[in-house]
C-alpha positions as CSV (number, residue, x, y, z in Angstrom):
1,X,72.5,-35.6,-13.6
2,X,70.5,-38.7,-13.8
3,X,66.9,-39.8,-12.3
4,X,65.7,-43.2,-11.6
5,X,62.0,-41.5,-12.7
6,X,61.0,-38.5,-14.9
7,X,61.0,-35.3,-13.3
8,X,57.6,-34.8,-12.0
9,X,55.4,-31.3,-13.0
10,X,51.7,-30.2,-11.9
11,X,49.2,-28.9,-13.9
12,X,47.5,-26.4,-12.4
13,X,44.7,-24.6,-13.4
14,X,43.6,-21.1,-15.4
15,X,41.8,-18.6,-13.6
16,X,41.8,-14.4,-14.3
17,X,43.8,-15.4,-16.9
18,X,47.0,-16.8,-14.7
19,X,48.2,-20.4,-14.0
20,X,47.1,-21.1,-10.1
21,X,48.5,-24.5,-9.0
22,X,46.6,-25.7,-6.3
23,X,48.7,-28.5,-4.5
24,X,47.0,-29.4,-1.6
25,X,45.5,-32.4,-3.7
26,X,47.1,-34.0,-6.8
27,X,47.0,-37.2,-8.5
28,X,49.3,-38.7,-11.2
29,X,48.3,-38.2,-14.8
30,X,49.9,-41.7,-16.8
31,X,50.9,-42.3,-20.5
32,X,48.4,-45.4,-21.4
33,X,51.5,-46.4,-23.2
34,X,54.1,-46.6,-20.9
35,X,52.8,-47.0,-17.4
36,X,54.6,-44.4,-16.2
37,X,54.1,-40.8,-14.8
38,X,55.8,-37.4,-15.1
39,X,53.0,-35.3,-14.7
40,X,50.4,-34.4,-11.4
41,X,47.4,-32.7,-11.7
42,X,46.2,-30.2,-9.2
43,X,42.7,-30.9,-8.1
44,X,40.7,-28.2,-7.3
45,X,39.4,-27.7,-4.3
46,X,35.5,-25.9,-3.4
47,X,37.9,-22.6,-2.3
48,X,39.9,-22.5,-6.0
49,X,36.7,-23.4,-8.1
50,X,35.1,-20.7,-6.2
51,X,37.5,-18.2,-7.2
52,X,37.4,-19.1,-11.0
53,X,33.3,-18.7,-10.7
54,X,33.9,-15.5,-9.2
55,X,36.2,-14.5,-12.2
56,X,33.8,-15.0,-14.1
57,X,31.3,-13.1,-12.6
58,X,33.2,-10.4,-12.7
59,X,34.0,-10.6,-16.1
60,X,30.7,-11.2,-17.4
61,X,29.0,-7.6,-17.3
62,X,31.7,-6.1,-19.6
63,X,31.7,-9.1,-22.1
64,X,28.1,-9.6,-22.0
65,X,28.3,-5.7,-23.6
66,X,30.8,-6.9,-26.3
67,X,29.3,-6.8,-29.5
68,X,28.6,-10.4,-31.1
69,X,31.0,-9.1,-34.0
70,X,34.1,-8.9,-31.4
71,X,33.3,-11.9,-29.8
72,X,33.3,-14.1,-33.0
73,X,36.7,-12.0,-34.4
74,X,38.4,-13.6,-31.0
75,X,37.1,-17.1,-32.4
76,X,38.1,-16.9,-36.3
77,X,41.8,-15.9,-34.7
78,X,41.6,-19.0,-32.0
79,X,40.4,-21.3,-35.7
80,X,44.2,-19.9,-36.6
81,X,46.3,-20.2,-33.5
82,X,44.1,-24.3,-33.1
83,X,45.7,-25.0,-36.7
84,X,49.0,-23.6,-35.9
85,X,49.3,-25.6,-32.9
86,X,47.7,-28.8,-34.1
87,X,50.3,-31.1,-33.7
88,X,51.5,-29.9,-30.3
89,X,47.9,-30.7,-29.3
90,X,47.8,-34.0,-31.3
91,X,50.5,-34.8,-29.3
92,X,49.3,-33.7,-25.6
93,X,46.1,-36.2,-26.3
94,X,48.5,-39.0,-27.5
95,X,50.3,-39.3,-24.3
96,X,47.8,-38.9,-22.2
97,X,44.7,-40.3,-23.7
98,X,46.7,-43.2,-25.8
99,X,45.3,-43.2,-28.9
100,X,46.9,-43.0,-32.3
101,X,48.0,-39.2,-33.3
102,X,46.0,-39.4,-37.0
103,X,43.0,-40.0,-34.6
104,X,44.0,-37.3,-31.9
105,X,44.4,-34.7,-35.3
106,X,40.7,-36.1,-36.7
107,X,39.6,-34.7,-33.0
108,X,41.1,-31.7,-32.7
109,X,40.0,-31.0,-36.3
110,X,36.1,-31.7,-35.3
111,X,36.5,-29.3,-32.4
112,X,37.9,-26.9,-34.3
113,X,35.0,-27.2,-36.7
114,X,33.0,-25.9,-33.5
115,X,34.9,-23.2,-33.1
116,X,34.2,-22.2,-36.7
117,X,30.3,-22.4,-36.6
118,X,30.7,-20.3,-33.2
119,X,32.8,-17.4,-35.1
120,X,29.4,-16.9,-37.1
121,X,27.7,-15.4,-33.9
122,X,26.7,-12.3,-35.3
123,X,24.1,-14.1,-37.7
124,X,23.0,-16.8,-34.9
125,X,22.2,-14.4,-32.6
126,X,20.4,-11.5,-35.0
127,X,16.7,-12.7,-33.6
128,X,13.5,-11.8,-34.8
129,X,11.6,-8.2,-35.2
130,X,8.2,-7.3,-36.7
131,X,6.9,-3.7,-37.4
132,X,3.6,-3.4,-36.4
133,X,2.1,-6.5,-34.9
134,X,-0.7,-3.7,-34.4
135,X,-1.3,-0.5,-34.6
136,X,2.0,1.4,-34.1
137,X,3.3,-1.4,-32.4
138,X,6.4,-3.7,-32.8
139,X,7.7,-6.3,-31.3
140,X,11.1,-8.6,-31.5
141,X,12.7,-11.4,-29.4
142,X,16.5,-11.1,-28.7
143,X,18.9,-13.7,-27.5
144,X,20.4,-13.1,-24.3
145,X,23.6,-14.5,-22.7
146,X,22.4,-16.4,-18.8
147,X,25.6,-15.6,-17.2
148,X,28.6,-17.9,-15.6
149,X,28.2,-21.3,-17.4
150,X,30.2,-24.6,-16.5
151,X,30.9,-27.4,-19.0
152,X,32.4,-30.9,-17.2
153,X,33.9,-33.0,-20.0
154,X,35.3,-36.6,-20.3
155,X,38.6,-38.4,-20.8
156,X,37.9,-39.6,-24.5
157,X,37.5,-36.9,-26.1
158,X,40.0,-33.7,-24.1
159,X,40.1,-31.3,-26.8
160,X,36.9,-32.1,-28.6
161,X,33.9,-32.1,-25.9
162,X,35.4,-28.5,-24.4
163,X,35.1,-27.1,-27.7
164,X,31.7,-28.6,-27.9
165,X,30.5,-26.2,-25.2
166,X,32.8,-23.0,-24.2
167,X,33.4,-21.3,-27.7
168,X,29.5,-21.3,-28.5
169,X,29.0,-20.4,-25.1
170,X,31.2,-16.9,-24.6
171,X,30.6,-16.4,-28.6
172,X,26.6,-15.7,-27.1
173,X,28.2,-13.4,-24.3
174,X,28.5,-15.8,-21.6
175,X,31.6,-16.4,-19.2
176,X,32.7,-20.1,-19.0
177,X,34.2,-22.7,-16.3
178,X,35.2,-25.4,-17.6
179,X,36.3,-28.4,-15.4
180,X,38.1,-31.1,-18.0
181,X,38.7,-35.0,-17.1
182,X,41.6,-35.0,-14.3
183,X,43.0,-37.9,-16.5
184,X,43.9,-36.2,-19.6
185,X,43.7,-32.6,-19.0
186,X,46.8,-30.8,-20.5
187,X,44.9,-30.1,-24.2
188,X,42.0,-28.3,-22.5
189,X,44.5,-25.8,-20.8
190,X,46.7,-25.2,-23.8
191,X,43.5,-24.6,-25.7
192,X,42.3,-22.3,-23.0
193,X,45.4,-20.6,-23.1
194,X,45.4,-20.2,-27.3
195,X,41.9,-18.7,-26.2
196,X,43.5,-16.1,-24.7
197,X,46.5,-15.4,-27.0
198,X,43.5,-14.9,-29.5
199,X,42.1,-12.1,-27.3
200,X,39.4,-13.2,-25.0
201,X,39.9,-11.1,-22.0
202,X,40.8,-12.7,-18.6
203,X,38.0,-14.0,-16.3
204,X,35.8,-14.8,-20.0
205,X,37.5,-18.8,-19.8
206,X,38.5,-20.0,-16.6
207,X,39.7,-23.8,-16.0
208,X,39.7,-26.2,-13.0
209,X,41.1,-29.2,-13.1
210,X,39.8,-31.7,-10.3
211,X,37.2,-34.6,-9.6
212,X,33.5,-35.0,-7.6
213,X,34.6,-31.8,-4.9
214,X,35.2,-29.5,-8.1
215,X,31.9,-31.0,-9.7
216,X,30.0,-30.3,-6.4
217,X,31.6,-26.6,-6.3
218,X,29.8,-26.1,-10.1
219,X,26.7,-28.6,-8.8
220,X,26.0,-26.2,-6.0
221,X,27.0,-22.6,-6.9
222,X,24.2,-20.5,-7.2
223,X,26.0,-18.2,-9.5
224,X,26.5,-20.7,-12.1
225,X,23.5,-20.9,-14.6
226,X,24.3,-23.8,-16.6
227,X,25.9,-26.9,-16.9
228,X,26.8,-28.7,-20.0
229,X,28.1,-32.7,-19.2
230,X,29.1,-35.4,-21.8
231,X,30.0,-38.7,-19.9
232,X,28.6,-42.0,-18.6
233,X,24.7,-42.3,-17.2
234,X,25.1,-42.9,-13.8
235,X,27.2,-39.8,-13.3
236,X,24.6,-37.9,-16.5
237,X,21.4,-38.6,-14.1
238,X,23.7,-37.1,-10.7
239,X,24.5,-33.8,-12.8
240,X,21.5,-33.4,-14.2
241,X,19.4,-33.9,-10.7
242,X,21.5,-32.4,-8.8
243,X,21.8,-29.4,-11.2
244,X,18.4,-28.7,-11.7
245,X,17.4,-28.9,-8.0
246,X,19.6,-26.0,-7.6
247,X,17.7,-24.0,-10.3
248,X,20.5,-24.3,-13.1
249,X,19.8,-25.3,-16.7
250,X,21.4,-28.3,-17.3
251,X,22.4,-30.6,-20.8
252,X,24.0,-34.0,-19.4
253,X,24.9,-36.4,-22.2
254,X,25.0,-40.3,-21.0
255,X,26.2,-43.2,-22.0
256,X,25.6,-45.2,-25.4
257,X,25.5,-48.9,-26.6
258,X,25.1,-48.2,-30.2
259,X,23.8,-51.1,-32.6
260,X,24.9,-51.3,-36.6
261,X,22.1,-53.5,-38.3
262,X,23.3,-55.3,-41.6
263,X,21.0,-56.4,-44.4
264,X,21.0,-59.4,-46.5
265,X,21.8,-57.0,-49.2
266,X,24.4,-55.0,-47.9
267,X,27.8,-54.5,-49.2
268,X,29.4,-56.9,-46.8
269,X,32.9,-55.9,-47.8
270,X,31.9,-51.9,-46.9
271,X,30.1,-53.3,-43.8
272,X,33.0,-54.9,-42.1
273,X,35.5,-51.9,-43.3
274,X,32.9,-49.3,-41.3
275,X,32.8,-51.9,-38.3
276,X,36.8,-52.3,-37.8
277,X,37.0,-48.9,-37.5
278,X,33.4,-48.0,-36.0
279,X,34.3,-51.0,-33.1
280,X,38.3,-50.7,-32.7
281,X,38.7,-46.9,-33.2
282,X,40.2,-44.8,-30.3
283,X,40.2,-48.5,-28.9
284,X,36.4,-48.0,-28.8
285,X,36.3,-45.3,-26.3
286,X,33.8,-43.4,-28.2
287,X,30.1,-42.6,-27.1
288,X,29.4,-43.1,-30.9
289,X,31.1,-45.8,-30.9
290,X,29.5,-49.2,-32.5
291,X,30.2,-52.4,-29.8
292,X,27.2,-54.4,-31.6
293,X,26.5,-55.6,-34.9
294,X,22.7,-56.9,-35.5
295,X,22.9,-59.6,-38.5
296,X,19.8,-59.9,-39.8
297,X,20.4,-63.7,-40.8
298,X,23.0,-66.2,-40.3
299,X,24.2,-66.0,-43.8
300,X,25.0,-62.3,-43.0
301,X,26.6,-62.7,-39.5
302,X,28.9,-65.4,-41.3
303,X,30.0,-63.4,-43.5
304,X,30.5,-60.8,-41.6
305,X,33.0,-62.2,-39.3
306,X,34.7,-64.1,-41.7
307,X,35.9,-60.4,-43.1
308,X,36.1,-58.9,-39.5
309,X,38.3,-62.2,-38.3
310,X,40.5,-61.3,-41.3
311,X,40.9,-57.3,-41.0
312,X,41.6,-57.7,-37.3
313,X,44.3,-60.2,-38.4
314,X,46.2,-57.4,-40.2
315,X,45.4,-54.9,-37.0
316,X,48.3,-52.8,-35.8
317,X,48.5,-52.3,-31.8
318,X,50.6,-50.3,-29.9
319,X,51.3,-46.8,-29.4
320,X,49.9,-43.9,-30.5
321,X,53.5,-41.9,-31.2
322,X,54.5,-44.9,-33.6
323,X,54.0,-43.3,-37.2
324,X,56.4,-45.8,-38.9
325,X,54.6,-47.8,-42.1
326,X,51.4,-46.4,-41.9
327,X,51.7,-46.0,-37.8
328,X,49.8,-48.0,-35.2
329,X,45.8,-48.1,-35.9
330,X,44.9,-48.8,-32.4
331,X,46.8,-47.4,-29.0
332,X,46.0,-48.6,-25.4
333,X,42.8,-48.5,-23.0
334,X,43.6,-44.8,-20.9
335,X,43.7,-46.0,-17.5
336,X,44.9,-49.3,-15.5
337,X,41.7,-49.4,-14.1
338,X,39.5,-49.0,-17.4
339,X,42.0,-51.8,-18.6
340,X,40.9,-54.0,-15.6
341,X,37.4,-53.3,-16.3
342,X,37.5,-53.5,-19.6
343,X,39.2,-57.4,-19.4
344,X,36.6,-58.2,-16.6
345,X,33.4,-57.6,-19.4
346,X,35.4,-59.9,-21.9
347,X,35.7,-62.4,-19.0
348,X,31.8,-62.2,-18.5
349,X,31.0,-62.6,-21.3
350,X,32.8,-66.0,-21.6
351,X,31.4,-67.0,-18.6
352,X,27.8,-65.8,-19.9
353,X,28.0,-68.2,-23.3
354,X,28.9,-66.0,-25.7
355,X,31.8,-67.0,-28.4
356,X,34.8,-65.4,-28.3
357,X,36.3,-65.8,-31.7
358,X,39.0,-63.4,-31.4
359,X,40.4,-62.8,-27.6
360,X,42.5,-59.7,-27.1
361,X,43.3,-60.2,-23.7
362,X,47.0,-61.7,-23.9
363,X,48.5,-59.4,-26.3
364,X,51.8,-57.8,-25.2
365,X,53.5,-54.8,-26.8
366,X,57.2,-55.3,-27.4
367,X,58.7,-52.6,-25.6
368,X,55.5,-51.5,-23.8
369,X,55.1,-54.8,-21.6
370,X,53.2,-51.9,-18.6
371,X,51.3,-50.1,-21.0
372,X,47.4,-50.6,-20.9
373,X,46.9,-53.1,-24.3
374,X,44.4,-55.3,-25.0
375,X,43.9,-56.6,-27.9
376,X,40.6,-56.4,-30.5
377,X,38.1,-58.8,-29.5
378,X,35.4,-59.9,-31.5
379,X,31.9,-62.2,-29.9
380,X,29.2,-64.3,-32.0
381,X,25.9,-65.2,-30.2
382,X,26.1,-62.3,-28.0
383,X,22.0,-62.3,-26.8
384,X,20.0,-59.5,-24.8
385,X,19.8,-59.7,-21.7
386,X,24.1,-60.3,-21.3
387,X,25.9,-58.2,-19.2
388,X,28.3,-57.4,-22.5
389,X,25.0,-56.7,-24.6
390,X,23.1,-54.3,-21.7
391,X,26.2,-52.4,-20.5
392,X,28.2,-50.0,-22.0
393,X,32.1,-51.6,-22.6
394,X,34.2,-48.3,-23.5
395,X,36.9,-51.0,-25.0
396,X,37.7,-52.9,-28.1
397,X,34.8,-55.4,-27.5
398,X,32.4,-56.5,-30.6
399,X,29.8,-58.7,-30.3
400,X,27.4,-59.9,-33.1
401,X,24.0,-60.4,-32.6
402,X,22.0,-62.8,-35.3
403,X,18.1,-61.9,-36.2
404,X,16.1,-63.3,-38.8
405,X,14.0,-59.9,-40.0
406,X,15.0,-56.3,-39.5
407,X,11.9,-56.0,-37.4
408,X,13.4,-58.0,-35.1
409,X,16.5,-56.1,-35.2
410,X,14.2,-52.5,-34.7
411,X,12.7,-53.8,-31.8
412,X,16.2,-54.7,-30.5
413,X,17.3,-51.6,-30.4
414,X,14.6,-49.6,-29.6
415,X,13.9,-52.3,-26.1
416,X,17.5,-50.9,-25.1
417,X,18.0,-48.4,-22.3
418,X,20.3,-46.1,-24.6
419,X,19.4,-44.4,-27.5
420,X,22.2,-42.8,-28.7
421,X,23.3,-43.6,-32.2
422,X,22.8,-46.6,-34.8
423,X,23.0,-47.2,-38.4
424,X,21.9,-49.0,-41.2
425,X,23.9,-51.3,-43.8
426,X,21.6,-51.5,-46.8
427,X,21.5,-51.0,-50.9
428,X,17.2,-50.9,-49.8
429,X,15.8,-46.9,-50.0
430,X,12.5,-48.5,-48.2
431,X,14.3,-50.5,-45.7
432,X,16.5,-47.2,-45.0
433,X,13.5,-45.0,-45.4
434,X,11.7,-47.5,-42.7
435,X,14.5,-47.8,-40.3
436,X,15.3,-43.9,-39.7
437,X,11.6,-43.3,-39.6
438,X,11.0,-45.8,-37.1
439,X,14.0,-46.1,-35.2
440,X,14.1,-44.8,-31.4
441,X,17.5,-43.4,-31.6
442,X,19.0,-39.7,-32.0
443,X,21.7,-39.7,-34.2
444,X,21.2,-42.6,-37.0
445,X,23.2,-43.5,-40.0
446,X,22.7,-45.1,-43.3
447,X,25.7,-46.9,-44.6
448,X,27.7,-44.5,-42.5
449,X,28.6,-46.2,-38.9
450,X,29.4,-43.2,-37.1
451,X,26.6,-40.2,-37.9
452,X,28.2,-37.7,-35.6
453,X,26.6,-34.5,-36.6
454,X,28.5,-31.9,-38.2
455,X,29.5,-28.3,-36.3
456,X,26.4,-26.7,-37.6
457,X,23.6,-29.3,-36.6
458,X,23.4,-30.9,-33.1
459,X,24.8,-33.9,-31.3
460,X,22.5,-35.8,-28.7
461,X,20.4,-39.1,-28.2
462,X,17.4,-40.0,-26.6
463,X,16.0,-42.2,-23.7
464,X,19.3,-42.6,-21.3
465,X,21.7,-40.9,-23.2
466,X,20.4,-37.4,-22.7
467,X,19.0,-35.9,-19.9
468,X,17.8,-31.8,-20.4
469,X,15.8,-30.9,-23.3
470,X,18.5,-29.8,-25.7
471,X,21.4,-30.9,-27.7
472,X,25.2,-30.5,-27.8
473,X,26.3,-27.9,-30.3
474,X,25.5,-26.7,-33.5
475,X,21.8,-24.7,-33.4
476,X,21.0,-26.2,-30.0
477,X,23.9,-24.8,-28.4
478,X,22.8,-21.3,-29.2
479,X,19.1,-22.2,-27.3
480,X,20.9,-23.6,-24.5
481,X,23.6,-20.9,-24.1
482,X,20.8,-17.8,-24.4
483,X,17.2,-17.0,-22.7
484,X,14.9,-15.5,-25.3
485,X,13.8,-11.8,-24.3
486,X,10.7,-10.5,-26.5
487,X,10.2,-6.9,-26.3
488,X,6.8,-5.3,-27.9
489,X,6.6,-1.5,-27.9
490,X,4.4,1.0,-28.9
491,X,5.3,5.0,-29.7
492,X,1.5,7.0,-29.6
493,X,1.7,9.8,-32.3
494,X,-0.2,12.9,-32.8
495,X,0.1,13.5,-28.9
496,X,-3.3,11.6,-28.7
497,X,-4.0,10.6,-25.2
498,X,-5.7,7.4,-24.9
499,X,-8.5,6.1,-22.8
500,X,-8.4,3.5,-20.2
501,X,-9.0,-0.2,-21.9
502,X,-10.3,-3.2,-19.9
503,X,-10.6,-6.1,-22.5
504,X,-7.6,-8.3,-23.0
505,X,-5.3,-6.5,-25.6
506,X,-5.3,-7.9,-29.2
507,X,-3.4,-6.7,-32.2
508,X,-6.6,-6.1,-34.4
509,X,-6.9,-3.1,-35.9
């Protein structure tokens, strides 16, 4: 029998441990390479995300009483079953995020990584005791799980950003709801799924897909403790308000406009190898990734696009799937609309007097002609102040910026409303030494253009692109996931019965 269009299917979403398709609202989820739809996502309504918090809940008392050991065994066998599945993931993030498969695998591989540190539980969560503070007295602080937790996640990152925030979170005792990006959501439920295979109990991981009603459901729930966000500013400051004034912790990560300074004496042919991949990678939808280069001197920002101008040359666009000769090392933007948007920053920047040396916007993939492409582009005399300097691009968009002194280039970026990462190109240990010292940024590299923590330290920025008081992952995750109980106790022996005592109590003997 032949169709005129692929056979249409809906994700639904994971609750007590079953699929529950809620149909009453759907919306198509594309392939960035093709155009084209054969999958709907069920959007949650307040009812459905109710009933996955209220899973949770129930399923909370017994895992909260789990010991840490158990929890972290159901990890080290998800690690297996992640591995074992890898390239089924891969492939789920391909065709519905767009970019190239190697970079889908270096993802999943980063979340996994999370997973890992989370199967260590048992130590993280050990605490503190000391024996006698005072006389016949000790005391010791334990870690305890808050309760129902939520995690909201983004489109760039499907598999990754969950795994930021759940498996840390249930590995301290918690239950989890975790609402991924409507636009890209099949990884997240397969992963949820391979959660459960690995034997977390029902209820432990629930999943909703949806958009702002399922957000408001988490937002407002009085029974959720804690929300964990990774996305852009506007939506970061709304969470995080809106979370707190309903007496929830909350961690909301914002958006980024991340600056890579290069030195008179840096090794220009490194420099522009980090760039192409720092700018152009995952078709620059990264939160760490670099849209601006900061030459410090005209020499320097000369050569620099001279080398980027020639690598983009040899660039390979179109989609992910194509593994032929090396495969494809850029795939399309994820959405129609994030295309548009996208286009309409390169346009305003034209029109705002920057250069546009290399101009993406007319490419066209041979066989792909409605798939989201557009092409790398590259800007000279980008200045502060334009829209494509200030505002975050989420494309293939870099602009250089020339500065005569790496002072000029600090105070750059530490005047910018974001703060999330930067780096230094340098063979100087004092100019390095002076930049991370002085820098106003959270995550910073030297000669290394993306510093994206590792599992076991923490991921966040400052100024804009972090609201809450902790970081993502990594040692921070366990603070944010637990509230510290300290217990001090004291056994009288000899059946000595004490007087009253009305001064403050100390520990002195």
């Amino acid at each position: 029998m032949q169709h005129d269009k692929p056979i249409t299917r809906t994700i639904g979403h994971l609750i007590d441990g079953q699929i529950v398709t809620d149909t009453a609202r759907t919306q198509p989820v594309f392939n960035p390479a093709t155009g084209q739809s054969s999958l709907n996502v069920a959007l949650a309504s307040k009812a459905t995300v109710e009933q996955a918090i209220a899973s949770s809940e129930k399923a909370f008392p017994a895992w909260r009483n789990t010991p840490p050991l158990k929890r972290a065994r159901v990890m080290s066998k998800l690690k297996v079953l992640l591995e074992e599945h890898a390239d089924k993931i891969a492939a789920m993030i391909t065709a519905e995020h767009g970019k190239v498969l190697n970079d889908a695998h270096g993802e999943l591989q980063r979340g996994i990584e999370n997973v890992e540190y989370a199967s260590y539980a048992p130590e993280l969560l050990k605490g503190e005791h000391s024996r006698n503070v005072g006389p016949g007295i000790d005391s010791w602080a334990e870690h305890q799980p808050l309760g129902v937790c939520a995690g909201i996640t983004p489109f760039n990152f499907p598999a990754m950003v969950p795994l930021w925030m759940w498996p840390m979170a249930v590995a301290c005792g918690n239950t989890f709801v975790l609402k991924p990006s409507e636009r890209d959501p099949s990884s997240a439920l397969l992963i949820a799924q391979l959660a459960l295979e690995a034997g977390l109990p029902p209820g432990v991981l629930n999943v909703v897909n949806g958009d702002k009603e399922a957000v408001d459901a988490l937002l407002h729930s009085p029974t959720v403790k804690a929300i964990s966000f990774v996305g852009s500013t506007p939506i970061a400051e709304y969470i995080y308000s809106e979370g707190t004034k309903n007496g929830k912790r909350v961690q909301a990560l914002g958006g980024a406009k991340n600056h890579a300074v290069v030195m008179p004496d840096a090794d220009i042919a490194n420099a522009v190898s980090a760039m192409m991949g720092a700018a152009y990678g995952s078709c620059g939808e990264r939160c760490m990734a670099v849209p601006l280069i900061v030459a410090v001197g005209d020499e320097v920002a000369d050569q620099m696009i001279a080398g980027l101008k020639t690598e983009i040359a040899k660039m390979k666009v179109g989609p992910g799937t194509q593994t032929d000769n090396g495969g494809n090392d850029m795939g399309p933007l994820v959405t129609q609309p994030h295309f548009e948007k996208v286009r309409g920053y390169v346009d305003q920047g034209v029109k705002e007097g920057a250069t546009l040396l290399v101009d993406g916007r007319g490419l066209k993939v041979k066989g792909h002609e409605d798939g989201y492409f557009l092409g790398p582009c590259l800007f000279d005399h980008v200045k502060p102040g334009m829209v494509i300097y200030q505002e975050e691009i989420f494309g293939p968009v870099l602009g250089i910026v020339r500065v005569p002194s790496l002072e000029e280039a600090m105070q750059l970026i530490n005047n910018h409303e974001y703060g999330n990462g930067t780096c230094i190109f340098t063979r100087d240990g004092e100019a390095a030494r002076h930049f991370t010292d002085h820098i106003q940024v959270g995550m910073v590299g030297v000669n290394v253009p993306l510093p994206v923590p590792v599992a076991y330290h923490s991921f966040g920025g400052w100024k804009r692109s972090l609201f809450g008081d902790l970081h993502a992952y990594g040692p921070d995750a366990v603070r944010f996931y637990t509230k510290r109980k300290t217990i001090t106790q004291r056994w009288p022996s000899g059946g000595v019965r004490e007087g009253a005592v009305f001064s403050f109590p100390s520990h002195h003997a």
